[in-house]
C-alpha positions as CSV (number, residue, x, y, z in Angstrom):
1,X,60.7,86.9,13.7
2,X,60.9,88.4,10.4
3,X,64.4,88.6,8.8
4,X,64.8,92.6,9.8
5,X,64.5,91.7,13.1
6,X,66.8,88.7,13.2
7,X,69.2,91.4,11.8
8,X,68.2,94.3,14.3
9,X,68.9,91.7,17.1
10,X,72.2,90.4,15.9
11,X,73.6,94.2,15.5
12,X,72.0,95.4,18.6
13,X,73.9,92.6,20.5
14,X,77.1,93.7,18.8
15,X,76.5,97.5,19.9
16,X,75.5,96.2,23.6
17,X,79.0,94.3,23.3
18,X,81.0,96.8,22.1
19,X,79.7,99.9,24.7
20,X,79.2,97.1,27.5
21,X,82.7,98.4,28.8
22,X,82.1,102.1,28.6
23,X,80.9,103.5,31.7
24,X,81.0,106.9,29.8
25,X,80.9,108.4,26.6
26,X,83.1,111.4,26.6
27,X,85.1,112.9,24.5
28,X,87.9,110.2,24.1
29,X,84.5,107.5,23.4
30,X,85.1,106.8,19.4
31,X,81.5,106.9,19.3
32,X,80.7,110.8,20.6
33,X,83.6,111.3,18.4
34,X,81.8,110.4,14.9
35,X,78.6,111.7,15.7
36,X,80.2,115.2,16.9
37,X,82.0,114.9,13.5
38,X,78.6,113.9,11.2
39,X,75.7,113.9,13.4
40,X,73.5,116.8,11.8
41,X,70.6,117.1,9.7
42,X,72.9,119.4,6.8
43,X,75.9,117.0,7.0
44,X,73.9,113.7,7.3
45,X,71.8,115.1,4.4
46,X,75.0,116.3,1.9
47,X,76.6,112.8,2.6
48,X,73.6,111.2,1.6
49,X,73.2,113.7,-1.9
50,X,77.0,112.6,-3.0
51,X,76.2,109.3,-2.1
52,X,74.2,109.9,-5.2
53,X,76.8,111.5,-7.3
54,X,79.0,114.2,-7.5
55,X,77.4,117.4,-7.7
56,X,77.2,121.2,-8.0
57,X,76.5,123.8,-5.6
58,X,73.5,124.4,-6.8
59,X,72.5,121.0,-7.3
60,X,72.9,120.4,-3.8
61,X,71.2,123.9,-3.0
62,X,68.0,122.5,-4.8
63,X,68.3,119.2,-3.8
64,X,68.4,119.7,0.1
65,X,65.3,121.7,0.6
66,X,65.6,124.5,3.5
67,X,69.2,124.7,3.6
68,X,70.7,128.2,3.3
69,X,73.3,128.7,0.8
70,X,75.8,129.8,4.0
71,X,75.3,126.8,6.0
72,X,75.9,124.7,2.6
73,X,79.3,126.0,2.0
74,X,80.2,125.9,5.7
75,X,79.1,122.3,5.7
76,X,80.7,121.5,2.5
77,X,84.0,123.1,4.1
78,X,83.5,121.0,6.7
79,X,83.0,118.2,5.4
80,X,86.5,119.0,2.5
81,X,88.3,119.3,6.5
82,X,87.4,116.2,7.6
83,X,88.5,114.7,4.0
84,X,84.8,112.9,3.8
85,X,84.2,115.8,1.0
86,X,86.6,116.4,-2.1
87,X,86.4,119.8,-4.6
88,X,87.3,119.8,-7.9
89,X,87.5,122.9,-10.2
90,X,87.5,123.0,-13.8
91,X,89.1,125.4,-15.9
92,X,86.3,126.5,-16.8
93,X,85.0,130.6,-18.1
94,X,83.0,130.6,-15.8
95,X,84.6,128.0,-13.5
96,X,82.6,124.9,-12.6
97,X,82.9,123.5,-9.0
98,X,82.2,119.9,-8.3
99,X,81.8,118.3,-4.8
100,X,82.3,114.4,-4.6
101,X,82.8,111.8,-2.1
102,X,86.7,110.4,-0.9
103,X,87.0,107.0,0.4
104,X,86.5,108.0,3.4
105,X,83.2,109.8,2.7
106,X,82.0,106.7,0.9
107,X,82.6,104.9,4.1
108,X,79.3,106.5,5.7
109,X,77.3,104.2,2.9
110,X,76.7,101.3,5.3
111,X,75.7,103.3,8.3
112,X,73.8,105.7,6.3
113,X,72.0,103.0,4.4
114,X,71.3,101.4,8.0
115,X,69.8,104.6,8.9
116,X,67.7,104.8,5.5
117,X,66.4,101.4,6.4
118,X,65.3,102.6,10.0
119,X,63.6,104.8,8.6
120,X,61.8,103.7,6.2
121,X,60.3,100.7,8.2
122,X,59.5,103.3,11.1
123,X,57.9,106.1,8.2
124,X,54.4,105.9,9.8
125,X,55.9,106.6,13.8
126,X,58.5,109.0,12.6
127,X,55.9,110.8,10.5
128,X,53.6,110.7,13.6
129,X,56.3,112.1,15.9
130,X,57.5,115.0,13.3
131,X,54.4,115.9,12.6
132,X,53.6,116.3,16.4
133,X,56.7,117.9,16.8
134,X,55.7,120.5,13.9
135,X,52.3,121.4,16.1
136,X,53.8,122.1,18.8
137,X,56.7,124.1,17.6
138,X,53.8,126.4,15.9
139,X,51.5,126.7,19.1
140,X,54.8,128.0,21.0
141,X,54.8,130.3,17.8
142,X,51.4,131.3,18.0
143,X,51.7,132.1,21.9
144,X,54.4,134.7,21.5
């Protein structure tokens, strides 16, 4: 055993710990609670950008392909709600808008990283499974 999955044991055994007790996981679990908060592709994806460094609008417009510049802002609001995301304005002609991480934002590092790790060691079976996804979302396409 390799030391990734000496690692992947020892946190799965802390997850199975931890929900060992939950019969359910409604709305008062802590758990459905964070992923209704930041599971999604634009939010997980924005976090990830910042991670980086702070940025512009349309920094982040480039940098997160297929995004629509709507569904950026509402995220970005979102995200400013929660107090993951903070804006600052210069006084600027014209004004310039930065987005950046608060403490709380930069709190999503670890799991993200966890995540960033997944997927990298599982590229070739996630690859496999999005491509296979990709087909068939075009043949449904091409039957209509």
């Amino acid at each position: 055993m390799d030391n990734w999955e000496e690692k992947n044991l020892e946190n799965f055994q802390r997850l199975r710990e931890k929900l060992i007790a939950k019969s359910n996981f409604d709305e008062n679990c802590v758990l459905n609670r964070s992923l209704t908060l930041i599971a999604n592709k634009w939010t997980l994806l924005i976090l990830v950008a910042l991670i980086q460094s702070s940025k512009r609008t349309s920094e982040l417009q480039k940098q997160i392909e297929g995004i629509s510049p709507k569904m950026l802002n509402e995220t970005l609001k979102k995200l400013i709600s929660y107090g993951m995301v903070k804006r600052k304005i210069y006084p600027e002609v014209p004004p310039r808008v930065e987005y950046s991480l608060t403490k709380f934002g930069v709190s999503t590092a670890t799991p993200l990283a966890a995540l960033a790790d997944w997927s990298a060691i599982w590229e070739k079976d996630l690859s496999k499974i999005y491509k296979k996804k990709q087909q068939d979302r075009l043949a449904i396409i091409s039957q209509k």
